[in-house]
N, C-alpha and C positions, 0 to 999 in steps of 0.2 A: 504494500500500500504506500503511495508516496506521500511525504512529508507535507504536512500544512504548511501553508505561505505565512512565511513569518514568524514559525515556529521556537525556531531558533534563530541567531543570528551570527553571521561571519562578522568579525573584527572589523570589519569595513563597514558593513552595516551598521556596526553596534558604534563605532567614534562617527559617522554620518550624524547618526540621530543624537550623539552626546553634542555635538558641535552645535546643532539648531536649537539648544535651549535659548539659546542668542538668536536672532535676527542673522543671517547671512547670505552671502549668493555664493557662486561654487567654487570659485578661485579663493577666497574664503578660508573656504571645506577643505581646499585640496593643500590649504598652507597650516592651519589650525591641526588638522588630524596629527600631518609630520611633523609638526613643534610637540604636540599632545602628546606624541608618543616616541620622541627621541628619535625620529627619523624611523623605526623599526616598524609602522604601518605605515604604508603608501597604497595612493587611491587613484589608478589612471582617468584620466577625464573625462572617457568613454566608458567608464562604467558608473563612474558618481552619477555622470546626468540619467546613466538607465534606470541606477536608482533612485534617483529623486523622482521621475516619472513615478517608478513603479511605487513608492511612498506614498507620491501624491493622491495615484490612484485609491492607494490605501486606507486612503485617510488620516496619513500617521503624519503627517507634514500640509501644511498649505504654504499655498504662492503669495507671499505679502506684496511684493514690488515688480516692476517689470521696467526698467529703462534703458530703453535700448533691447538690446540681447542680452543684458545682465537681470535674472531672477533672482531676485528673493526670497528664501524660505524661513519655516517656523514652524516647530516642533508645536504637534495636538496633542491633547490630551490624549487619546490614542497610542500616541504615538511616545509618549512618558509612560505608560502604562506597559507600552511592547518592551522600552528599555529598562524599566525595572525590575520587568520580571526576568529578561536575560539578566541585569546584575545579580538579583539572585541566585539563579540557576546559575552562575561564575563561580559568585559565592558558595554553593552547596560541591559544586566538585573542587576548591580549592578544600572545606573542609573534607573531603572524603579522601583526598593525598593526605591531606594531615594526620586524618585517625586511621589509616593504613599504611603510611610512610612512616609514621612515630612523630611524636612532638620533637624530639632530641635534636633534628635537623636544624629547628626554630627556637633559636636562644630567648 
């Protein structure tokens, strides 16, 4: 059976949607993510805009601005809703290394 849309979320999706608790448009996105993360998630520009579409469709983001060809986005309530339940779900497998790695790792 395949996987629900939006079930989970890739790294990419999941600093997308952290980045629009802010007001931003993509160039934005695509500078904020690699500061966000130390350079170690990068977001080609050809897939941010597929997902911003496919977000938008979702409901999980709307279009604030439009000028020119620069849009605008911002994180819905929906769309806080999808990212906290993946923090959680981060959350619950970093603890499940923990209590089957051993605490002794974690000073």
């Amino acid at each position: 059976m395949p996987r629900a849309k939006f079930q989970t979320l890739t790294e990419q999706m999941f600093y997308i949607l952290l980045c629009l608790r802010e007001e931003c448009c993509g160039i934005d996105i695509l500078d904020r993510v690699s500061a966000m993360t130390g350079g170690r998630v990068n977001v080609g520009s050809g897939t941010l805009y597929d997902l911003l579409e496919r977000f938008c469709q979702a409901g999980m983001i709307r279009e604030t601005r439009v000028e020119g060809r620069r849009r605008s986005y911002l994180l819905t309530d929906k769309g806080r809703e999808t990212l906290d339940k993946e923090y959680r779900r981060i959350q619950a497998q970093a603890e499940d290394y923990r209590r089957h790695m051993g605490e002794e790792r974690y000073p």
